[in-house]
Each structure stands twice: as C-alpha cells, then as structure tokens.
C-alpha positions as CSV (number, residue, x, y, z in Angstrom):
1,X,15.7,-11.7,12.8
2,X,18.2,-11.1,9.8
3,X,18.6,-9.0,7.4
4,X,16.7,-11.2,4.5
5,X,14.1,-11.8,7.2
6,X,13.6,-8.1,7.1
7,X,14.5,-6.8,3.8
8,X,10.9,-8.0,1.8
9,X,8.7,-6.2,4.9
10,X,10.4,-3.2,3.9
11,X,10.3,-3.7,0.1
12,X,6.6,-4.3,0.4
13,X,6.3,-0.4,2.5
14,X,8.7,1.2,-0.2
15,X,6.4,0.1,-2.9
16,X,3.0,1.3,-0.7
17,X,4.5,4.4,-0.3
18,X,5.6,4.6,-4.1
19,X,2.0,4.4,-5.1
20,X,0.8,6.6,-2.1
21,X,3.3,9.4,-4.2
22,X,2.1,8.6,-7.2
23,X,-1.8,8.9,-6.2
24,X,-0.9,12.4,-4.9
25,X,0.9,13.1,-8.2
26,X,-2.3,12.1,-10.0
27,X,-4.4,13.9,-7.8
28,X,-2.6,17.2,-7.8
29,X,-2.8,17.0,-11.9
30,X,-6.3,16.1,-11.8
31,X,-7.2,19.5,-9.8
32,X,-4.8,21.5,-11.9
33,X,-6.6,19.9,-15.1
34,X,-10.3,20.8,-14.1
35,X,-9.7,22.8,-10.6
36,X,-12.7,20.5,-9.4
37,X,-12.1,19.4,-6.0
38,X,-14.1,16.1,-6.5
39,X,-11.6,15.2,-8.7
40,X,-8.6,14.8,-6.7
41,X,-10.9,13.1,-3.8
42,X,-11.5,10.9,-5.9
43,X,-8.2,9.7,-6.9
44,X,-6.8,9.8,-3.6
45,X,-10.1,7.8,-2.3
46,X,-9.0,4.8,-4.4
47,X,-5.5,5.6,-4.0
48,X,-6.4,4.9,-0.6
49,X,-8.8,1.9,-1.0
50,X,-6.4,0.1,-2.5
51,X,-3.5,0.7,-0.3
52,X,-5.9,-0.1,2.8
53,X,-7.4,-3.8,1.2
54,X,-3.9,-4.4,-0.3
55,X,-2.6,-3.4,4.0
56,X,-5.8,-5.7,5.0
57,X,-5.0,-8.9,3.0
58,X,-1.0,-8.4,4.1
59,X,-2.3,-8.6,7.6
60,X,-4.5,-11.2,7.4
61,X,-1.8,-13.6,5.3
62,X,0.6,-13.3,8.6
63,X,-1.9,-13.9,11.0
64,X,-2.9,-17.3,9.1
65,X,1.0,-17.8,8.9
66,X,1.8,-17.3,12.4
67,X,-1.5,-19.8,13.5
68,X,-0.3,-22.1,10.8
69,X,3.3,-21.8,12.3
70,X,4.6,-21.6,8.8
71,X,7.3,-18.9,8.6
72,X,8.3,-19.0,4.4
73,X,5.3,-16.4,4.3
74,X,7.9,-13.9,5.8
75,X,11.1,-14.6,4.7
C-alpha cells in the first residue's frame, strides 16, 4: 500500500472522531444547561448511533468491494 492508498482510511477516522468530540461537547453543554442526566445520554446515544451505522455501512461497502474485486472503493 501507498500513501494515497492510505490517506482517505484515515481522513474517514479523523472525521469520526471529530464528531465523536463534538457529541461530547454537546453533551457536556446539555448537562450544564439542565443538570439532567438524560440529557447528555441522549446526545451521546445518537452521537453514537450514528457513528456505529455510519462504521456499519463502511464495513459492509469493503466487504462487497473486496468480493467484487473492485479496489477504486479504497483508493
């Protein structure tokens, strides 16, 4: 593998992990708004949801690439 071969995997994990942050950022303000527990669950719950289908349908696009044997998915 090259470095372009590499470089949008990572992109794709910077950006999950920007909006990981960002959920926690919203969370912490929605408990220091209402200091209601539920509240910040409940961001970080569809923080989380989202992160976890967006992970899921990643996944499953390489497998079909890889059975496909059609490498542009990952480049």
């Amino acid at each position: 593998m090259t470095e372009t071969d590499i470089a949008p995997r990572n992109m794709v994990r910077l950006i999950m992990g920007a909006v990981l942050v960002w959920g926690v950022f919203l969370a912490v303000g929605a408990y220091r708004f209402n200091h209601n527990p539920a509240r910040p669950a409940m961001v970080m719950a569809c923080v989380l949801g989202f992160l976890g289908f967006w992970g899921l349908l990643l996944r499953t696009r390489r497998r079909r690439t890889k059975d496909n044997g059609d490498n542009a998915a990952d480049r």
